[in-house]
N, C-alpha and C positions, 0 to 999 in steps of 0.2 A: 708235870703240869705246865700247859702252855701260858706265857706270861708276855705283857704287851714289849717288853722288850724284845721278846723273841720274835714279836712280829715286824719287827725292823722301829720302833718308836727310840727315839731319845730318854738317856738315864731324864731327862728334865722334864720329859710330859710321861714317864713312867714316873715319876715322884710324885708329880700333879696327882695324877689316879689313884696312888696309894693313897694319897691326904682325902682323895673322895671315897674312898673306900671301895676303890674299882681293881678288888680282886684277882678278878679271872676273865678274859673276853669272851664275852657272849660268844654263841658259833654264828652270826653274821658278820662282829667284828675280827672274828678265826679268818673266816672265808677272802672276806672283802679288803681288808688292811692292807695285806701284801702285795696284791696287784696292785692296789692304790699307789701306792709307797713304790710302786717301779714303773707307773705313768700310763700302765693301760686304761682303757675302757671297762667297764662293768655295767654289766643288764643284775640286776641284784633283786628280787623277789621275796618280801620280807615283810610279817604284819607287823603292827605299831605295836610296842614297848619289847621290841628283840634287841633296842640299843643299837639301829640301825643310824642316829645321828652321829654319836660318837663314831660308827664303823666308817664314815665320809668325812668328819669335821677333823679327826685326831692326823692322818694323811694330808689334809691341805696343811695346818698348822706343822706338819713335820716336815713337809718339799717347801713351805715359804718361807720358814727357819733357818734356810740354807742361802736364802737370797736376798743377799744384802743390799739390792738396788731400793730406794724408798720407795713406796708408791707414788707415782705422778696423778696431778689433779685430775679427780675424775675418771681412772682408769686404773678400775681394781684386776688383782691378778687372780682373782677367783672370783665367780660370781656360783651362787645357791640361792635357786626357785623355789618358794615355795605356795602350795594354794591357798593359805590365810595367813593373819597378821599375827595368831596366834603362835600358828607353829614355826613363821620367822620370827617372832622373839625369841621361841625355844630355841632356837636356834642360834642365835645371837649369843642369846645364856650362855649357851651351852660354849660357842667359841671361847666369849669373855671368861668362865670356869676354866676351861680344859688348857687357854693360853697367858695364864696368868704370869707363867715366868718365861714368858716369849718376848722378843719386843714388837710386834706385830698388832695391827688395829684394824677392827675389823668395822665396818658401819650396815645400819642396816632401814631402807626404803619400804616404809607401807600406808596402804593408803588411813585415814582415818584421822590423821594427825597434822599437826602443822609440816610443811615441809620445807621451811626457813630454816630450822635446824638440820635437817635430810642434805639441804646444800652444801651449809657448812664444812660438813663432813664430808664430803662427796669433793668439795674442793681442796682441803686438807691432806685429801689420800687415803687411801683406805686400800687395806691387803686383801681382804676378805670381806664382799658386798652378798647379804643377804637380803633378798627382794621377796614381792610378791607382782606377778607380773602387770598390773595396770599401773602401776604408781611408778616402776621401772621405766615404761615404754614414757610415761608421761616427763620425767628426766631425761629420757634420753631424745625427747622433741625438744625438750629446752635447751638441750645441750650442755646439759649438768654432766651426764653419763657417756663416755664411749669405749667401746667393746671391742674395736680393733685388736687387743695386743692380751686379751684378759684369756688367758691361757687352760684355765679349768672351769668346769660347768657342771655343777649337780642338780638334777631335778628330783625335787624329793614329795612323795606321796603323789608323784604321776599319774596316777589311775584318778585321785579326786582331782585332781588341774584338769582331766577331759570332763567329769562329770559337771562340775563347773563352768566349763566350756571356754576355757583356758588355753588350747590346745592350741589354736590358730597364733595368740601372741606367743607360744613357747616357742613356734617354728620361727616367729617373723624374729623373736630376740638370736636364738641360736644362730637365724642368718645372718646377721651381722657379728659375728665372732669368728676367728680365724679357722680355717678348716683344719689346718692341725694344732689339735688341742685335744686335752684329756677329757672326757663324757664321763660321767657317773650317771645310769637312772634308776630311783628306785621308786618300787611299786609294792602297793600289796596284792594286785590282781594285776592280770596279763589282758584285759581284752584287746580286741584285735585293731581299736585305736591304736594306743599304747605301745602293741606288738611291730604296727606300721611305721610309729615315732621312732621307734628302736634303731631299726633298720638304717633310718635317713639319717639319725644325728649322734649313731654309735659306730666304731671303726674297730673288727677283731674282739669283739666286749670278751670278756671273762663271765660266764652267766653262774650266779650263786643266788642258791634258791634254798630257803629254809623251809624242811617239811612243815607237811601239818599237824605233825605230832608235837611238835614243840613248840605249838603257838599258845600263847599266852590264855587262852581259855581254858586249856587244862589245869589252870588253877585257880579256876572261879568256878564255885557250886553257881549252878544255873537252874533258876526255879521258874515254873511260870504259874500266873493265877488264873483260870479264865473267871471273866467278869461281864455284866451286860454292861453295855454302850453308857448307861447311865449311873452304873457302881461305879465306876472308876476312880471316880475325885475319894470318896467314903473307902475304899479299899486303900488308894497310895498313902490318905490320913492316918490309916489304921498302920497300915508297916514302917511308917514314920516315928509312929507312937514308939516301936520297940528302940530299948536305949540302944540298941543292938547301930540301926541306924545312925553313928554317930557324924561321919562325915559324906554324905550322896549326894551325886549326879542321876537328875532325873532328864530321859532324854523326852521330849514331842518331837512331832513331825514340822508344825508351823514354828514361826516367829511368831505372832501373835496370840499361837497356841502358849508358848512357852513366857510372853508377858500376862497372861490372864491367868495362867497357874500358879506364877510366881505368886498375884494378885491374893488370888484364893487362899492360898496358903499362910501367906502373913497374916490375911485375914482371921486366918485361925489359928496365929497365935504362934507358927514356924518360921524360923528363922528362915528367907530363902534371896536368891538374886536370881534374875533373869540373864544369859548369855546367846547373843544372836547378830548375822549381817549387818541387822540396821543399826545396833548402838554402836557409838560414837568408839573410838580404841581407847580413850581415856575411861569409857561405862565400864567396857570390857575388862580393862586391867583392873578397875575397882570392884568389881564383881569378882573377879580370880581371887584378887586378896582377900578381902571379906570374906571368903569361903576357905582360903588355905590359912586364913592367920586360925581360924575358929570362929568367925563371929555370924555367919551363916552356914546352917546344918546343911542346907540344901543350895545347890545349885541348877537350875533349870537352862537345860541346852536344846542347841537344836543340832544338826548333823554337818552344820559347817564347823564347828566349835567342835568336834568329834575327836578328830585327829590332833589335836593342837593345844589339847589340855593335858596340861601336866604337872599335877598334883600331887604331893603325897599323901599314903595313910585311906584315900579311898575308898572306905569300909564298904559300900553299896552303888551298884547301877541300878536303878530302875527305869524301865523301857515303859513309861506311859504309852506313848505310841510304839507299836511294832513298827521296824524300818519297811518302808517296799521291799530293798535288797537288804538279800541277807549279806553280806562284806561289811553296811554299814554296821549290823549289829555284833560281827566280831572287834569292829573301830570302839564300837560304842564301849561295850562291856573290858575293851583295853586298858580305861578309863580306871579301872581297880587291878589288883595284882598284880603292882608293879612291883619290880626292882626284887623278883622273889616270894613273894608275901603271898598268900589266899584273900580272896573274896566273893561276893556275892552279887549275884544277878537277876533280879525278879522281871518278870516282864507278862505286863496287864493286858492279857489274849480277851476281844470279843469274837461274837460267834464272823464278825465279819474279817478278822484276822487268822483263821485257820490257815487259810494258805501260805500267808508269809510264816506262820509258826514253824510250818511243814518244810518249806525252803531253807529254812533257819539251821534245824535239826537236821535237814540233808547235808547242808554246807558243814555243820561241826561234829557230825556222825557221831551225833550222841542224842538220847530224848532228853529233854528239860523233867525233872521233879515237881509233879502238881502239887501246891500248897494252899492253903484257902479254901479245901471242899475236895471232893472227890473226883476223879477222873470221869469227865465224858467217856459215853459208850464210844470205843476206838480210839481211845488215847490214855491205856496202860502206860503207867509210871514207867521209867527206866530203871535194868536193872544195876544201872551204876552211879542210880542217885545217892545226893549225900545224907550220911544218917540223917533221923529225927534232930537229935542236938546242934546239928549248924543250921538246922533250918531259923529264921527269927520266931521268938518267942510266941509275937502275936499271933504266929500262923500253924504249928503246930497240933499237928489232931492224933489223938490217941489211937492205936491199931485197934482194929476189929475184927473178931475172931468169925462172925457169922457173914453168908453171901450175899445179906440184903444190901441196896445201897442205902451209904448212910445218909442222913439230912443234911442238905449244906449249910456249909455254917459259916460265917462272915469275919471274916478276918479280923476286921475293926472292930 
């Protein structure tokens, strides 16, 4: 059995990982560590919850361990991009967990917050700077930040920094960093943006790419219900209802979709928080805990908040809105089945979302299980849905032995 020390890490952050109960290395942190840990470049292709942070943050913490120069003001020796404030905390976390018996400090730039304390830190020293890149560039016009000498660079969740439209400051930061320096970019999709950034600001990469069989949706039953335009709210009530739903992420398309739902929902009597761009990082973090401590059932997101939640225990995604792309609704439904575990994915198909459904099920080469009523004519169940018994209670309809269709019947 392969073990993080064999992937070149210290008995001291192999100790670390046993206290966190880090086993066995996922096969991105198999893939990626080693190269890491000897200074190449990597093009690394990998969806969210493969344990892709650890596969980049446990490699810087093991080469900065080794270099006993202290950080000078303002000029960290690693910098990691990321497209929300969410998943540079996670990030952050994750440094502060995994380097606890390091002496190493790592600080982390976003926007939403005061940034009096950002400087602080930033003058102090810091080993390992975690950004998000506008609140970066905006340091480094004040001359808080300079990148001269900052020797490693991971860009992480790449693919959302383009759809965000990120891309232009990741080129303008990269240019001011020294040309020889280590590159990490990871991605969960390759479009031909992405492919193009590779090129310019990777030298020799090592490319590791985790199939699709082993991406985290194969262990999430995945259901859908189709609903009219105006069931929706009466349908996501009803699968709330089941206790089954004990801790959900329910995704919309808008912001202001996702504060009007939350709305509704309290209104009837469900615990819920709103998560989206426009709340403050101090809403945001109160809305995270409020929903991971227990005291909200539901959390309502939108798809910037996608990537960059990480919760435990995640019993249910519900996909209020279908994504456009289907990538987001593998991001989304990420959201459950972590670290191991099973979960559940409902997603509220109207007649005006067939397409994306179809997109959906191309992308994960598998059909969704219809629950809540019977299958539209041309959209037979899959035949590798999961039993009756995991479907939620509420939704559940007895077989039928004769060829009529049966009556729909409403979940709630």
């Amino acid at each position: 059995m392969t073990t993080f020390e064999h992937l070149g890490l210290s008995k001291a952050l192999a100790d670390v990982l046993a206290g966190l109960d880090y086993s066995q290395p996922t096969p991105i942190q198999q893939q990626a560590i080693p190269p890491l840990m000897r200074g190449k470049d990597i093009l690394a292709l990998a969806q969210t919850g493969t344990g892709k942070t650890a596969a980049f943050t446990l490699p810087i913490l093991e080469r900065l361990s080794h270099d006993k120069r202290p950080p000078l003001p303002g000029q960290p020796k690693a910098l990691i991009l990321a497209p929300t404030r969410e998943l540079a905390q996670q990030i952050a976390e994750s440094l502060r967990s995994y380097g606890r018996k390091l002496r190493l400090r790592h600080g982390i730039v976003v926007g939403g917050v005061a940034a009096r304390p950002q400087i602080k830190a930033l003058r102090d020293g810091v080993d390992v700077l975690v950004a998000t890149t506008g609140r970066l560039l905006d340091h480094i016009e004040q001359g808080h930040v300079r990148l001269q000498n900052t020797g490693i660079l991971v860009l992480d969740e790449a693919d959302r920094m383009f759809d965000m439209g990120f891309i232009r400051d990741v080129r303008k930061i990269a240019a001011m960093m020294p040309a020889e320096r280590q590159t990490a970019l990871f991605s969960a999709t390759m479009p031909d943006e992405i492919a193009k950034l590779s090129r310019e600001i990777l030298t020799e990469p090592v490319r590791v790419e985790i199939a699709a069989k082993t991406l985290t949706v194969d262990r999430v039953r995945q259901n859908v219900m189709f609903v009219e335009q105006g069931g929706k709210l009466g349908a996501l009530k009803g699968l709330l209802s089941d206790a089954a739903c004990e801790r959900t992420i329910v995704f919309t398309r808008t912001k202001r979709g996702a504060d009007r739902l939350a709305r509704q929902l309290i209104k009837g009597d469900t615990t819920a928080e709103a998560i989206h761009g426009d709340k403050s990082q101090s809403a945001r973090q109160r809305a995270l805990a409020r929903f991971s401590d227990g005291k909200a059932q539901v959390l309502v997101a939108t798809d910037v908040a996608a990537r960059g939640i990480d919760i435990d225990n995640v019993t249910h995604v519900i996909n209020y809105d279908l994504p456009g792309e289907p990538e987001s609704y593998v991001h989304r439904i990420g959201r459950t089945a972590r670290a191991g575990l099973s979960g559940t994915a409902i997603s509220l198909c109207t007649p005006a979302d067939r397409g994306n459904l179809k997109a959906i099920e191309k992308l994960t080469r598998r059909r969704m299980d219809v629950i809540g009523g019977e299958a539209t004519p041309g959209e037979a169940p899959s035949s590798s849905a999961p039993a009756a018994q995991d479907k939620p209670a509420a939704a559940r309809r007895p077989r039928r032995r004769n060829r009529r269709p049966a009556p729909s019947r409403n979940a709630a």
